[in-house]
NULUMLUM-438905 format. One record per atom (N, C-alpha, C): residue number from 1; residue in three letters; atom name; x, y, z. Coordinates in nm, 4 decimals, decimal comma. Example, Ala and Ser with C-alpha at 12.3 -4.5 7.8 and 13.67 -1.06 7.14 Angstrom:
2
1 ALA N 1,3190 -0,5690 0,7800;
1 ALA CA 1,2300 -0,4500 0,7800;
1 ALA C 1,3200 -0,3300 0,7800;
2 SER N 1,2850 -0,2250 0,7080;
2 SER CA 1,3670 -0,1060 0,7140;
2 SER C 1,2900 0,0030 0,7870;
***
This chain:
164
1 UNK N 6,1430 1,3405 -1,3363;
1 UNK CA 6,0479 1,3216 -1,2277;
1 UNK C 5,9278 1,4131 -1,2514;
2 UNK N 5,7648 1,3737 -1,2635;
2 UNK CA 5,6981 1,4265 -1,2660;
2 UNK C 5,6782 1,5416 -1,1280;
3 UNK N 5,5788 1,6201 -1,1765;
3 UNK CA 5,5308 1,7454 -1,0860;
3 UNK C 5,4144 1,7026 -1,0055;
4 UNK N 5,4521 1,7050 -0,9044;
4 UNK CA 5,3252 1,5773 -0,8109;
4 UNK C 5,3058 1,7314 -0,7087;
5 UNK N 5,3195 1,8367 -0,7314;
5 UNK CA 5,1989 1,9664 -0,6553;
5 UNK C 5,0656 1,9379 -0,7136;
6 UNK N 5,0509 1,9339 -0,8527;
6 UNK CA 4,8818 1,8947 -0,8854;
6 UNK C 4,8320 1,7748 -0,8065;
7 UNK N 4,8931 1,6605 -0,8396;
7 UNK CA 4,8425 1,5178 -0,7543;
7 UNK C 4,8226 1,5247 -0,6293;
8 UNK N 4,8673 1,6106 -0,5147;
8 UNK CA 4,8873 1,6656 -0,4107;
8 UNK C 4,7406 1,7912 -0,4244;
9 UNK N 4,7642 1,8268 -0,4475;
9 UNK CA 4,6390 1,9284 -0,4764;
9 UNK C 4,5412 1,8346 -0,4660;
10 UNK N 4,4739 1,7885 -0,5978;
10 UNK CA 4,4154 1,6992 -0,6084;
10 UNK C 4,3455 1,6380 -0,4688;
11 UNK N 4,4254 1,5586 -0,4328;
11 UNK CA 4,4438 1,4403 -0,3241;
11 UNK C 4,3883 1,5447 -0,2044;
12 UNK N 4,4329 1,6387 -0,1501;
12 UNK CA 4,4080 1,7129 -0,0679;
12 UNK C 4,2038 1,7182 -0,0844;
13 UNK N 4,2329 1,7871 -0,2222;
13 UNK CA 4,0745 1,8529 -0,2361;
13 UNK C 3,9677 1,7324 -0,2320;
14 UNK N 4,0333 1,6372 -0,3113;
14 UNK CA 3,9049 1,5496 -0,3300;
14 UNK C 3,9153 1,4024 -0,2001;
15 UNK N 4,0006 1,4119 -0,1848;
15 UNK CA 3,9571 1,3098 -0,0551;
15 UNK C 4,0002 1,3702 0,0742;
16 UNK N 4,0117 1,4516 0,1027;
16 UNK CA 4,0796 1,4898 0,2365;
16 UNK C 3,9397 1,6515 0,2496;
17 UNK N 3,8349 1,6779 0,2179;
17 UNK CA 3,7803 1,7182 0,1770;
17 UNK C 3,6575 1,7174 0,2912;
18 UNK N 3,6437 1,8523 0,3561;
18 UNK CA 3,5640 1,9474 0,5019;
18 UNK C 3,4160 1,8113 0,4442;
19 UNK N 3,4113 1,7236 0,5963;
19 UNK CA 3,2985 1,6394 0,5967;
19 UNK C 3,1250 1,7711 0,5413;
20 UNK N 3,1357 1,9237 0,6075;
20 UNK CA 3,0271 1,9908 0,5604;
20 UNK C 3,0229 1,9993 0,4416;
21 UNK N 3,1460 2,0076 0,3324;
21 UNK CA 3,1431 2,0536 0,1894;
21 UNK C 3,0934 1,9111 0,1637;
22 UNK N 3,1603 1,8170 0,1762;
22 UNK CA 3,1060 1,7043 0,1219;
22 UNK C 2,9403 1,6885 0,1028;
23 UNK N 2,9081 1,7417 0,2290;
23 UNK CA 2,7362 1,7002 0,2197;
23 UNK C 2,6928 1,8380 0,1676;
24 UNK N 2,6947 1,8939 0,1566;
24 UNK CA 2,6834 2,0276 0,0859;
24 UNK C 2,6702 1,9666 -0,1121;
25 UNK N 2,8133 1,9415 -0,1162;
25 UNK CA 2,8241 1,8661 -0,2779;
25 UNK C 2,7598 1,7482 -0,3123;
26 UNK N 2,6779 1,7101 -0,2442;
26 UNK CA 2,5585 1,6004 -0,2438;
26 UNK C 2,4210 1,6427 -0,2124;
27 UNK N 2,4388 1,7375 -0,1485;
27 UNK CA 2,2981 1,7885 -0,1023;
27 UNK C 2,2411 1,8375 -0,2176;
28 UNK N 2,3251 1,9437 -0,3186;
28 UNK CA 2,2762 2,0509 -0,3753;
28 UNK C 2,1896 1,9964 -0,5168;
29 UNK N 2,2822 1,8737 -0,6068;
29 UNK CA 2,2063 1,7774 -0,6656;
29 UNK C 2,0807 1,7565 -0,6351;
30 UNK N 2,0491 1,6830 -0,5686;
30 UNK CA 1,9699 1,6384 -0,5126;
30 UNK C 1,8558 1,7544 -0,4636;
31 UNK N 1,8481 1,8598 -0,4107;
31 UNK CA 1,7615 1,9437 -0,3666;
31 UNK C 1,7650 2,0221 -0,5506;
32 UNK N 1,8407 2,0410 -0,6609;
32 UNK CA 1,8045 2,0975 -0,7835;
32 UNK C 1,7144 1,9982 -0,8435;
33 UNK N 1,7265 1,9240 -0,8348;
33 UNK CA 1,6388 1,7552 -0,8955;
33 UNK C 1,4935 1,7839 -0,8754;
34 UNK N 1,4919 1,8497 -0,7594;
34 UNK CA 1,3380 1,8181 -0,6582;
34 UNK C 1,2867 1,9569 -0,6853;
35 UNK N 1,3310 2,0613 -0,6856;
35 UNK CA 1,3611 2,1711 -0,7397;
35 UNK C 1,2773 2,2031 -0,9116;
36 UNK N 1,3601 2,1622 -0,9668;
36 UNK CA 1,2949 2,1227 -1,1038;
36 UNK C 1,2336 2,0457 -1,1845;
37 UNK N 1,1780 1,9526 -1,1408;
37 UNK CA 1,0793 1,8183 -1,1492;
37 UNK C 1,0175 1,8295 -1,0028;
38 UNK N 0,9103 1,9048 -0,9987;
38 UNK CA 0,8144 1,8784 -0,8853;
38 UNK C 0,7285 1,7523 -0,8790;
39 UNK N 0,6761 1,7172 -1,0599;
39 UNK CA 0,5639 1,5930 -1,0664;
39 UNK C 0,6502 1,5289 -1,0323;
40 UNK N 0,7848 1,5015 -1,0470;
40 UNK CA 0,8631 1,3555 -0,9972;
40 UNK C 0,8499 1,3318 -0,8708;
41 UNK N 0,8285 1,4300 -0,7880;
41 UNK CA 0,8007 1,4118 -0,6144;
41 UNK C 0,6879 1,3941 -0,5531;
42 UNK N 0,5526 1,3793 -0,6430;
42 UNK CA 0,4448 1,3680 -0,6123;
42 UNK C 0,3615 1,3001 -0,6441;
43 UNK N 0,2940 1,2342 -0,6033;
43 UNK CA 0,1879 1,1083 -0,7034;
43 UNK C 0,0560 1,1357 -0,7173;
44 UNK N -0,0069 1,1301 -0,8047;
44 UNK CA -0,1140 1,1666 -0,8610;
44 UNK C -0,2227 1,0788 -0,7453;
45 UNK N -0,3260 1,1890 -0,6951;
45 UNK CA -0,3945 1,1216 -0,5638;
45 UNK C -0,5583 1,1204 -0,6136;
46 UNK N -0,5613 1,1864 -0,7779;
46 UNK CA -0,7303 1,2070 -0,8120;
46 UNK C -0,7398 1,0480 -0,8818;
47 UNK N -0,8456 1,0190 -0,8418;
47 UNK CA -0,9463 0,9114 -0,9456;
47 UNK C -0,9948 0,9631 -1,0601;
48 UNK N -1,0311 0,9227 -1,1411;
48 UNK CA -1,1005 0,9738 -1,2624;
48 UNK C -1,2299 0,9004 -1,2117;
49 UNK N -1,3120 0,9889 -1,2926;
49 UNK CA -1,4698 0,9723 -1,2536;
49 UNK C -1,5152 0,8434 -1,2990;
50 UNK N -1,4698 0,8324 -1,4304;
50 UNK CA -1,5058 0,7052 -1,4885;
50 UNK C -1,4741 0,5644 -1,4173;
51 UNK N -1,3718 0,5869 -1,3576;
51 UNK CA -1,3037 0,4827 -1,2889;
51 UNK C -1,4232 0,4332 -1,1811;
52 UNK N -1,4836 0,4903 -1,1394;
52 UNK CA -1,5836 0,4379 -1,0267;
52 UNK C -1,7094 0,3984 -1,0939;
53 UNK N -1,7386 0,3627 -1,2083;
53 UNK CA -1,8129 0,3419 -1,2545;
53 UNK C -1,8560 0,2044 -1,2977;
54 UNK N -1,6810 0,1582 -1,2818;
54 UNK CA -1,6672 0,0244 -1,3657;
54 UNK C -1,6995 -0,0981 -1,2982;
55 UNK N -1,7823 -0,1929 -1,3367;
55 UNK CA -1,8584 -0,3380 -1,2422;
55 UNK C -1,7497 -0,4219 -1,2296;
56 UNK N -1,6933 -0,4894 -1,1125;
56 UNK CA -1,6488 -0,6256 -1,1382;
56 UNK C -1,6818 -0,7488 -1,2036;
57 UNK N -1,6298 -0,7546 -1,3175;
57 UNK CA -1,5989 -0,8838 -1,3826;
57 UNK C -1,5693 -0,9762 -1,3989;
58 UNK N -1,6178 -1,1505 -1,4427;
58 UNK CA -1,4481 -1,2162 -1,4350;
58 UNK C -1,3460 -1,1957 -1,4519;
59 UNK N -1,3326 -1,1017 -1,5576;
59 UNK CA -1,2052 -1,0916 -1,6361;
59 UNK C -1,1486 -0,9705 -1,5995;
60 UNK N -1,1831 -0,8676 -1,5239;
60 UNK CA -1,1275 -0,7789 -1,4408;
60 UNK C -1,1012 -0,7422 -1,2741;
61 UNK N -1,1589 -0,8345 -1,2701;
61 UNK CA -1,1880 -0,8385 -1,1031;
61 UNK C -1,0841 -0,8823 -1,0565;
62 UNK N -1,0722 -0,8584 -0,9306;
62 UNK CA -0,9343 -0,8756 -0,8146;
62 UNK C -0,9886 -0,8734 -0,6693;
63 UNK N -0,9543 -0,9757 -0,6196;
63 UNK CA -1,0261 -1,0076 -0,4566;
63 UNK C -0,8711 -0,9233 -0,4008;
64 UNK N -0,9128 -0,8504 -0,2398;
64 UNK CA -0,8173 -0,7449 -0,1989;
64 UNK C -0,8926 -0,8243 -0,0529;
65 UNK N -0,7026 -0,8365 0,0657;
65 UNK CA -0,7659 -0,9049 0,1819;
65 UNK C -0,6748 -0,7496 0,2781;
66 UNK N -0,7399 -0,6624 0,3064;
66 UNK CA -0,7103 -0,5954 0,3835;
66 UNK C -0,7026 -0,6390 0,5499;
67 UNK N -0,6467 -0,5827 0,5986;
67 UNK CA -0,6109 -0,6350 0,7399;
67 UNK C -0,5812 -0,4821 0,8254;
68 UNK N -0,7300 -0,4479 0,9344;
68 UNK CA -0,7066 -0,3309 0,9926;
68 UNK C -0,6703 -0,3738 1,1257;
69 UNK N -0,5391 -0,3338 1,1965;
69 UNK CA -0,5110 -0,3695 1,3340;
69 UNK C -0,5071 -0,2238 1,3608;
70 UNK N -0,6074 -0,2507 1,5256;
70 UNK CA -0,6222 -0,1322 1,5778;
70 UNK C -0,4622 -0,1029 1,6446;
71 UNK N -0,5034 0,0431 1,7001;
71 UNK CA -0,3898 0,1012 1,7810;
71 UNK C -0,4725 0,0490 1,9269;
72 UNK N -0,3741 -0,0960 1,9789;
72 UNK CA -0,4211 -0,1050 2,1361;
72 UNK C -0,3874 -0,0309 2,2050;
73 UNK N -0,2946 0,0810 2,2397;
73 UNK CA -0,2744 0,1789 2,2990;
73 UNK C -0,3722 0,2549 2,3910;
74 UNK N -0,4619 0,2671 2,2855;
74 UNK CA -0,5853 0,3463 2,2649;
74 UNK C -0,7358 0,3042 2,2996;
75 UNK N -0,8178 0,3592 2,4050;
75 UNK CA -0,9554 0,2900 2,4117;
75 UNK C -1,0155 0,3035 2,3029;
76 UNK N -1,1384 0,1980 2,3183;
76 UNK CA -1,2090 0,1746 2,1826;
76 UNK C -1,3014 0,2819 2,1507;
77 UNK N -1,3278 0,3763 2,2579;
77 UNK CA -1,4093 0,4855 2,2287;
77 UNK C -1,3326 0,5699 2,1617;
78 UNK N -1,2329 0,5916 2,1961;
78 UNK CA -1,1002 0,7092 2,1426;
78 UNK C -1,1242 0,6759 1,9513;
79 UNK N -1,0821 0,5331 1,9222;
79 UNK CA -1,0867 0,4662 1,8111;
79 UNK C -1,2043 0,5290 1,7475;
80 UNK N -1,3278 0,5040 1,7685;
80 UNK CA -1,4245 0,4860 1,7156;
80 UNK C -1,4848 0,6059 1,7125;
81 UNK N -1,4571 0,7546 1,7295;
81 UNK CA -1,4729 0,8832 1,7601;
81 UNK C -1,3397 0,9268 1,6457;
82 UNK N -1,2158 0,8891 1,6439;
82 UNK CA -1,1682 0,9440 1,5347;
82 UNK C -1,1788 0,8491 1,3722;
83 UNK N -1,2374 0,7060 1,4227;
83 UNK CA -1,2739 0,7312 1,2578;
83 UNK C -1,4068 0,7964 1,2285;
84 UNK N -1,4858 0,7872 1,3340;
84 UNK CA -1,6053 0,8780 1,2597;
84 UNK C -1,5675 1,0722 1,2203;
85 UNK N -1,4602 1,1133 1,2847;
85 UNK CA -1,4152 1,2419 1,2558;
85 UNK C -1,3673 1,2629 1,1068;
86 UNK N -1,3123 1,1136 1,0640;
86 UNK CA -1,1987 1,0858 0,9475;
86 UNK C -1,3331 1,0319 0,8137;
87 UNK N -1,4307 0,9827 0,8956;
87 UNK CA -1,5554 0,9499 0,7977;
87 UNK C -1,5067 0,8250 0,7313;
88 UNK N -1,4848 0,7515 0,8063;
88 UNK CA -1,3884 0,6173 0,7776;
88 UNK C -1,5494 0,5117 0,6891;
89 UNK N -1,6356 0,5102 0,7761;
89 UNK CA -1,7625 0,4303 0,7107;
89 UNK C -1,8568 0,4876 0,6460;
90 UNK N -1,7934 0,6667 0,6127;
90 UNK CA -1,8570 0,6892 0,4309;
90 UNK C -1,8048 0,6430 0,3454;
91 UNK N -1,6224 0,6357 0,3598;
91 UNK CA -1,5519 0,6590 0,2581;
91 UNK C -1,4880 0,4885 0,2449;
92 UNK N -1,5004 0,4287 0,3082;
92 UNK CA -1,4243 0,2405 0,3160;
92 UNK C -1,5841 0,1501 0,3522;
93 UNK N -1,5961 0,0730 0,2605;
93 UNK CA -1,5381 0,0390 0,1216;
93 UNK C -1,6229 0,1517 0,0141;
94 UNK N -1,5783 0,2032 -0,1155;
94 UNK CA -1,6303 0,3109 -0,1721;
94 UNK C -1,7328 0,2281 -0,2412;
95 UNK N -1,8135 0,2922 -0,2700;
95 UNK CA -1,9574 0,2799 -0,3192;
95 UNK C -1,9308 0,1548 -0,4647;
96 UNK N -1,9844 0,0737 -0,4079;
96 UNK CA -1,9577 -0,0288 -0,5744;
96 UNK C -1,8306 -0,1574 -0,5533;
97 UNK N -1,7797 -0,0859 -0,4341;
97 UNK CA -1,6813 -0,2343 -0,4107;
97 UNK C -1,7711 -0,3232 -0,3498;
98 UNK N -1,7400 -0,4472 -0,4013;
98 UNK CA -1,8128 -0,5826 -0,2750;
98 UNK C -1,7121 -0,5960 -0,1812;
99 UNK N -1,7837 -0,6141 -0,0867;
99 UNK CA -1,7460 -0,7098 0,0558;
99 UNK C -1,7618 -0,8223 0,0619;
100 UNK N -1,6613 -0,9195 0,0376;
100 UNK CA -1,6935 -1,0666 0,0207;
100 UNK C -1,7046 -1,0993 0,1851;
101 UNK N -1,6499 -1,0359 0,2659;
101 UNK CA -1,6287 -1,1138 0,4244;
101 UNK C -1,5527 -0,9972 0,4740;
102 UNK N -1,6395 -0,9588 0,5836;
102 UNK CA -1,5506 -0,8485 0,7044;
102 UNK C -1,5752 -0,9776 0,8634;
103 UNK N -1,4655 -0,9501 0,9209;
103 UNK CA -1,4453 -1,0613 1,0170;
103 UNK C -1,3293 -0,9862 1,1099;
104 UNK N -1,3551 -0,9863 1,2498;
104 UNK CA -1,3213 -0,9486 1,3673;
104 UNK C -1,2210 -1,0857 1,3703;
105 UNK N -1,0861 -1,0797 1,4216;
105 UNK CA -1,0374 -1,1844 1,4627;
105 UNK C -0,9183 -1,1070 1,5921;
106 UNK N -0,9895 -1,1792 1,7015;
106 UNK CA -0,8901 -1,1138 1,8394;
106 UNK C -0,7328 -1,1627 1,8136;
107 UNK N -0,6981 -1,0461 1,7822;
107 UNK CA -0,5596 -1,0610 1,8870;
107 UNK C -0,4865 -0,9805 1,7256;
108 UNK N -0,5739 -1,0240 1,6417;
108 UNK CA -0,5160 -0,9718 1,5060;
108 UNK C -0,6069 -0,7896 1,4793;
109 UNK N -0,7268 -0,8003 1,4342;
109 UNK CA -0,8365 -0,7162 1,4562;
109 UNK C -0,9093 -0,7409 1,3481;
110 UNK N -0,9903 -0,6469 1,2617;
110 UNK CA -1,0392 -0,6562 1,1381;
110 UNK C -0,9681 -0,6910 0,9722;
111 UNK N -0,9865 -0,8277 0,9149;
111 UNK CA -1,0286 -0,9010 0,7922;
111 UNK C -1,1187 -0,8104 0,6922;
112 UNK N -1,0892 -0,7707 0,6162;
112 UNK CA -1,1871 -0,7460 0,5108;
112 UNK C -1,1406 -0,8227 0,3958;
113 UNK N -1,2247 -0,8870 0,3375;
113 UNK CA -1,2000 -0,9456 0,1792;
113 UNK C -1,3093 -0,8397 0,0920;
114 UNK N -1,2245 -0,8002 0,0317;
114 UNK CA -1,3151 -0,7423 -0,0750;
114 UNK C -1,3142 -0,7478 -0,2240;
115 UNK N -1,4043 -0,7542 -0,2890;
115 UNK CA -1,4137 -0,8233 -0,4940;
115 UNK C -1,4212 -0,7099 -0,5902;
116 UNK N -1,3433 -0,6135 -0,6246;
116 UNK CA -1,3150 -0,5006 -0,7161;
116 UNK C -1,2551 -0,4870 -0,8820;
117 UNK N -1,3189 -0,4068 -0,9338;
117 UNK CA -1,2527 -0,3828 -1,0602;
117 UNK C -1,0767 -0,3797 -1,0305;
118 UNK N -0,9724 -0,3933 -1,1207;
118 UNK CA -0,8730 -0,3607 -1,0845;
118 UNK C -0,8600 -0,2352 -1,1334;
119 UNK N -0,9088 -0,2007 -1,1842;
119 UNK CA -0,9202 -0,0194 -1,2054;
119 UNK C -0,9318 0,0305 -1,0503;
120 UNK N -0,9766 0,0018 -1,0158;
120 UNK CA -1,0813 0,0678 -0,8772;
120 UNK C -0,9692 0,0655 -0,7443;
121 UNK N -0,9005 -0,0307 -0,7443;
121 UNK CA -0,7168 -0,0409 -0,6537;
121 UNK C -0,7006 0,0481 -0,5732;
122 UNK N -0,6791 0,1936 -0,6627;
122 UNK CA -0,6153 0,2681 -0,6365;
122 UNK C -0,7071 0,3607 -0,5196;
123 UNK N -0,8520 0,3598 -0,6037;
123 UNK CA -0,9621 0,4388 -0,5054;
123 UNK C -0,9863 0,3729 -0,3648;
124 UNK N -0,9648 0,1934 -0,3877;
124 UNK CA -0,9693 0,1964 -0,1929;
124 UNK C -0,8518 0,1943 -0,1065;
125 UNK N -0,7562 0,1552 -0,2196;
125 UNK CA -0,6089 0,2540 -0,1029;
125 UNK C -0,6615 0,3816 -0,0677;
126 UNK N -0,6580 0,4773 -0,1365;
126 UNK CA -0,7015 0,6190 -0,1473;
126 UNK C -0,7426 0,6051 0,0228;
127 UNK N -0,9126 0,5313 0,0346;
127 UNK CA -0,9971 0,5054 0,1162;
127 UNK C -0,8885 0,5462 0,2548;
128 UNK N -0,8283 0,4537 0,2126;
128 UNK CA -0,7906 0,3460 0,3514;
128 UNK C -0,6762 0,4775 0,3997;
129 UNK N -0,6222 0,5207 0,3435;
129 UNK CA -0,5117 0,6302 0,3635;
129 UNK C -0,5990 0,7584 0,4275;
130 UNK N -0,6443 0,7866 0,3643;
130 UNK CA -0,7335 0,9617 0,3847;
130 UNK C -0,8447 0,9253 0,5452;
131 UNK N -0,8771 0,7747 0,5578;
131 UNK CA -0,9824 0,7488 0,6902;
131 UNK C -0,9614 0,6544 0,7769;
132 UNK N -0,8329 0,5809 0,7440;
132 UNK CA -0,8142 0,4450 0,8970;
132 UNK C -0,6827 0,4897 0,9391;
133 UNK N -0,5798 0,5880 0,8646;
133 UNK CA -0,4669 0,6115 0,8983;
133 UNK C -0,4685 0,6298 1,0531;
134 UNK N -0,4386 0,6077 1,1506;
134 UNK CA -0,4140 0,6738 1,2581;
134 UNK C -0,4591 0,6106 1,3933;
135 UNK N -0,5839 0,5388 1,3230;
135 UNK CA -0,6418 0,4595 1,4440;
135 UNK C -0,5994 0,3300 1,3501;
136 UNK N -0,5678 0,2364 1,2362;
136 UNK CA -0,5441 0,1154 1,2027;
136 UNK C -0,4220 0,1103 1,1549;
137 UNK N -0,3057 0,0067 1,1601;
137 UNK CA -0,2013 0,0220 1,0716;
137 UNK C -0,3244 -0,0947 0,9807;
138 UNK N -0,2432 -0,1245 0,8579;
138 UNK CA -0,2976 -0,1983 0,7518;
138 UNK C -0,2034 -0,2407 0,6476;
139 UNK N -0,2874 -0,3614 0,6397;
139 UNK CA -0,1642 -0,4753 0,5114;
139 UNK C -0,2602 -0,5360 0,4515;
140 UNK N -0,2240 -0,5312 0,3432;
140 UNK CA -0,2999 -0,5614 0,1910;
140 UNK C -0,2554 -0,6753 0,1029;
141 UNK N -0,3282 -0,7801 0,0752;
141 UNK CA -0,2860 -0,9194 0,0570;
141 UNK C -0,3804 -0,9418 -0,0892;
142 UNK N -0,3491 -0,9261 -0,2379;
142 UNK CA -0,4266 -1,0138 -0,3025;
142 UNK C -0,4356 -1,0989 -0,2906;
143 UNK N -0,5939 -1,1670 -0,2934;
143 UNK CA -0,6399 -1,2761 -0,2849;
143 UNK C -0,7591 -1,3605 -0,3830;
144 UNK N -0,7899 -1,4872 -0,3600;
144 UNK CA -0,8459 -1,5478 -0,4767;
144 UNK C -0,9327 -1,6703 -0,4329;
145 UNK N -1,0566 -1,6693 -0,4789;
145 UNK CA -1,0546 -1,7975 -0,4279;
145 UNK C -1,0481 -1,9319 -0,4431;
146 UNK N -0,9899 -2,0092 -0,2967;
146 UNK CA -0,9330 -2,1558 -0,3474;
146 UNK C -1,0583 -2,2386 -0,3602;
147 UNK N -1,1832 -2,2355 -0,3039;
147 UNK CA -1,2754 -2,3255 -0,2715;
147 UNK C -1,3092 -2,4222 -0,3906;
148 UNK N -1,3060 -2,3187 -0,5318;
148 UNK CA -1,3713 -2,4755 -0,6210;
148 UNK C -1,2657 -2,5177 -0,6420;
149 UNK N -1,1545 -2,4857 -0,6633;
149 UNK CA -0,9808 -2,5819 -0,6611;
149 UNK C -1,0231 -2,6908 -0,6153;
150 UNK N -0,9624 -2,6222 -0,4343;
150 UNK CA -1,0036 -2,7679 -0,3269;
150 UNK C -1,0929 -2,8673 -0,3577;
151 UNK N -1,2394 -2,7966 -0,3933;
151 UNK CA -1,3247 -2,9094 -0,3687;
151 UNK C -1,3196 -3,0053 -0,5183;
152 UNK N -1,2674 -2,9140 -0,6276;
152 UNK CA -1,2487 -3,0058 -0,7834;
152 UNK C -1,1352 -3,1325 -0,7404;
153 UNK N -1,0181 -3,0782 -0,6443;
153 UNK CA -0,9211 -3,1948 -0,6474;
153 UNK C -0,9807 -3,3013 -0,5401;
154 UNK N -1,0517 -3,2424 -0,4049;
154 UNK CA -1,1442 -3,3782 -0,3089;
154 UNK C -1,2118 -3,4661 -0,4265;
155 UNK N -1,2472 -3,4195 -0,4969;
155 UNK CA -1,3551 -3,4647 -0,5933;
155 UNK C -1,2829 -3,5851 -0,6573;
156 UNK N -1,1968 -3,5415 -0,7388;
156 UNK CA -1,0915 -3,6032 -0,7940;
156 UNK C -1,0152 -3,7128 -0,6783;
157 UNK N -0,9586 -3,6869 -0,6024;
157 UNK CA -0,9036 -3,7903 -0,5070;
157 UNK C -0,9600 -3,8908 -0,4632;
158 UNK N -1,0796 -3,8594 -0,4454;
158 UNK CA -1,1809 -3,9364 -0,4110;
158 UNK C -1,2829 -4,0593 -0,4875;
159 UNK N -1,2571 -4,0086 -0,5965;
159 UNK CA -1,2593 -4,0370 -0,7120;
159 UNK C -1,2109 -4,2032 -0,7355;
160 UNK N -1,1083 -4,1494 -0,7198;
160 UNK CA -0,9454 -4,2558 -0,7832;
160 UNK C -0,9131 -4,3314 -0,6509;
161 UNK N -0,9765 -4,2757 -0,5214;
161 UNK CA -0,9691 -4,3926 -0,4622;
161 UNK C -1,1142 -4,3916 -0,3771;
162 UNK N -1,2211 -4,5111 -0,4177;
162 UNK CA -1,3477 -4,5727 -0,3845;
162 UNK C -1,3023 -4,5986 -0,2774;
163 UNK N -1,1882 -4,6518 -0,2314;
163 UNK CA -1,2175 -4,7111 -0,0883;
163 UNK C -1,2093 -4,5923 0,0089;
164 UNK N -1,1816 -4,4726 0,0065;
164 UNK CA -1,2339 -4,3872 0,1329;
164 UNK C -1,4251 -4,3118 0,1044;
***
């Protein structure tokens, strides 16, 4: 007959085992990790200079459909006093992005379409983080446009059938 005090031991320590030690023996991992790899916990928040330099292109460009909903909570003076504190309309949209279409729509709030390098991405998140945080939540939709599609396939449909 085997010696079942170790298996017993065992069994005791590792599953029957003080719920604090447990999180303790998970915690400590985890806080050495963070501990010794600081860049792993942090994301790089500078632009490079060059980066703002660069023109939208065909071949680099990226349409961005931001969506600022206010905090209704809040009067519109309240709003409009902390983004000017936050410098929301120095810093959104940054110097060199287009504005294809900014558009008020009730019940939703502010539409922006805007036409950017894809280099450039990162600088109007940046924007949007450091100056609408607080008074807008915001959702970010690439976008493209459908118009000569649509109107190439009307074209086409229309086409192929004379009788409309």
């Amino acid at each position: 007959m085997p010696d079942t005090t170790l298996l017993k031991f065992i069994t005791c320590k590792v599953f029957k085992m003080n719920p604090f030690n447990a999180l303790i023996s998970l915690l400590i991992p985890l806080l050495l990790s963070i501990a010794l790899l600081p860049g792993a916990a942090t994301a790089n928040t500078t632009v490079p200079a060059s980066v703002n330099t660069v023109a939208a292109t065909p071949d680099n460009a990226i349409m961005l459909t931001v969506f600022l909903k206010h905090d209704q909570s809040r009067p519109l003076s309240e709003l409009k006093t902390q983004l000017a504190k936050q410098a929301f309309h120095k810093a959104f949209p940054p110097a060199g992005v287009e504005v294809v279409s900014w558009n008020v729509t009730m019940g939703i709030g502010q539409i922006v379409v805007l036409r950017l390098p894809a280099s450039r991405l990162v600088e109007v998140n940046l924007a949007i983080e450091r100056t609408a945080w607080g008074v807008y939540t915001t959702e970010f939709y690439p976008t493209y446009d459908f118009r000569p599609i649509a109107q190439a396939e009307q074209i086409q449909a229309r086409q192929a059938d004379p009788a409309q």
